[in-house]
C-alpha positions as CSV (number, residue, x, y, z in Angstrom):
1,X,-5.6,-16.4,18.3
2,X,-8.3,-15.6,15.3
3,X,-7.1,-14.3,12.3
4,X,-8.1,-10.8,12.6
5,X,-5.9,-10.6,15.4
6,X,-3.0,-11.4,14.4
7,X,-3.6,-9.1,11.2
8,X,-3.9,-5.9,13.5
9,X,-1.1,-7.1,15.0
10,X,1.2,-7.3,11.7
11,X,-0.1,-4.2,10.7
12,X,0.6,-1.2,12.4
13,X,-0.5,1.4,10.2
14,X,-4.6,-0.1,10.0
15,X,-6.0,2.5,11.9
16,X,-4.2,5.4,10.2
17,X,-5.1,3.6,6.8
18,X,-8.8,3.3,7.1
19,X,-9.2,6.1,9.1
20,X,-7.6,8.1,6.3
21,X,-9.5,11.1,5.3
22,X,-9.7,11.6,1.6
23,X,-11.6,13.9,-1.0
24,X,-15.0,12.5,-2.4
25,X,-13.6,13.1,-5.7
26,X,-10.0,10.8,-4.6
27,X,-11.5,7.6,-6.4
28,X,-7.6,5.8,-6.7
29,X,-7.1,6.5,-2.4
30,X,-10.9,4.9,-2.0
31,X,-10.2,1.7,-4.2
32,X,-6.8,1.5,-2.5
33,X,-7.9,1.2,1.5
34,X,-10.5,-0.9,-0.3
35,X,-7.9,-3.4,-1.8
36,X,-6.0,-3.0,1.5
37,X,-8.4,-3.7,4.0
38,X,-10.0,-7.2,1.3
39,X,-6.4,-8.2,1.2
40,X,-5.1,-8.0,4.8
41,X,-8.3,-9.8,6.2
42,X,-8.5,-12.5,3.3
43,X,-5.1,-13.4,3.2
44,X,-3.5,-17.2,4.1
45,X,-1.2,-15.8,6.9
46,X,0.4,-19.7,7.0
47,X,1.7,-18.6,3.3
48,X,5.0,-17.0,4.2
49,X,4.6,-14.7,0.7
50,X,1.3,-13.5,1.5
51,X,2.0,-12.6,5.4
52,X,5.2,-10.5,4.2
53,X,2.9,-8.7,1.5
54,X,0.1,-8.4,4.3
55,X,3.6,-6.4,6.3
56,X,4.4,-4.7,3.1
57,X,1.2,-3.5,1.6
58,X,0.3,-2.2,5.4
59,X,3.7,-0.1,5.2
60,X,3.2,0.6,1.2
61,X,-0.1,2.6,2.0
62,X,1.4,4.2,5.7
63,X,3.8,6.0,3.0
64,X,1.0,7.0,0.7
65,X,-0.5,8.8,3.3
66,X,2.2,10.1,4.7
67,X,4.4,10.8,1.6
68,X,2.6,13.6,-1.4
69,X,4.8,12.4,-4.0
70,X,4.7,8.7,-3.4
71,X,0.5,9.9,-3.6
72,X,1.1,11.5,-7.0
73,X,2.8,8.8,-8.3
74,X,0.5,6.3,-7.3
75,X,-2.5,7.8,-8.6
76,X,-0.9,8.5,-11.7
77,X,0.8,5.0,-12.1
78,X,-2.1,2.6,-10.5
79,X,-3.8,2.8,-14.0
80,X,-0.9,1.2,-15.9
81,X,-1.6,-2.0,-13.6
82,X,-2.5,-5.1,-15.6
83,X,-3.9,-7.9,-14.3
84,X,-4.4,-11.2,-16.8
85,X,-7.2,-13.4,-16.0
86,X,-5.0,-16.4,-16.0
87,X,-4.1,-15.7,-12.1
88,X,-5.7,-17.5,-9.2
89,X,-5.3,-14.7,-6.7
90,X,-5.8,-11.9,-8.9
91,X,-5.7,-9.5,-5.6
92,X,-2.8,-10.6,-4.5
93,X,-1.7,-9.8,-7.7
94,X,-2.9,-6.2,-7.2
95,X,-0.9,-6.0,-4.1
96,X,2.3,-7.4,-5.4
97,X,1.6,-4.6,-8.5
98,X,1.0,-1.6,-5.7
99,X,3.8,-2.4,-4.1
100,X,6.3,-3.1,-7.2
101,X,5.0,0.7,-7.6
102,X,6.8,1.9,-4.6
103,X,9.8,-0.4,-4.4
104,X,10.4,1.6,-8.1
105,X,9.9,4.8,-6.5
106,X,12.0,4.5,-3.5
107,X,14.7,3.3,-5.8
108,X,14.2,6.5,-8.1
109,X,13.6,8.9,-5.7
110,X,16.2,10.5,-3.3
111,X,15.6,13.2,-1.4
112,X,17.8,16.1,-1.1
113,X,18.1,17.3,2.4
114,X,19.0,20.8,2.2
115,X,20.0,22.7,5.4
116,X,19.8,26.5,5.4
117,X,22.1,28.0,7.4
118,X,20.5,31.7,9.3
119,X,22.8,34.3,9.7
């Protein structure tokens, strides 16, 4: 089975992510289907750590489109993302970055389900 294959097939979310529509002026959403799609289709899938970030970075950016304050907080923390020049795979580095971003936020965040009751 090629390669590109069995990345469609580990990602569910491909065709919601690049078919995402954005605003011209969304610069951080562009660069980030950008690093998705370079990262998902260059990636060693025999490297067990780079086949579970291909799984996670597919359902890190499902969430960004689906969630508006996982989007705020990406766009306002992907700036704060260093990467040293001493790494090989510097976008696997990215990745591992984007999503340490939402593993922080989905341990900050809880949502309070509210339930109003209609008389």
């Amino acid at each position: 089975m090629s390669n590109n294959k069995l990345v469609l097939e580990m990602c569910p979310n491909f065709y919601r992510i690049i078919n995402y529509e954005y605003f011209e002026e969304d610069v951080v959403t562009e660069k980030l289907i950008k690093i998705y799609e370079d990262f998902i289709f260059k990636a060693n899938l025999q490297n067990d750590e780079e086949a579970k970030a291909v799984k996670r970075i597919d359902y890190v950016l499902g969430k960004y489109i689906d969630d508006n304050l996982f989007r705020r907080k990406m766009q306002k923390e992907i700036y704060n993302v260093r990467v040293s020049n001493s790494y090989k795979n510097k976008l696997l580095a990215i990745v591992e970055n984007i999503i340490a971003i939402f593993n922080h936020y989905e341990e900050d965040t809880t949502r309070c389900i509210y339930i109003a009751k209609w008389i």
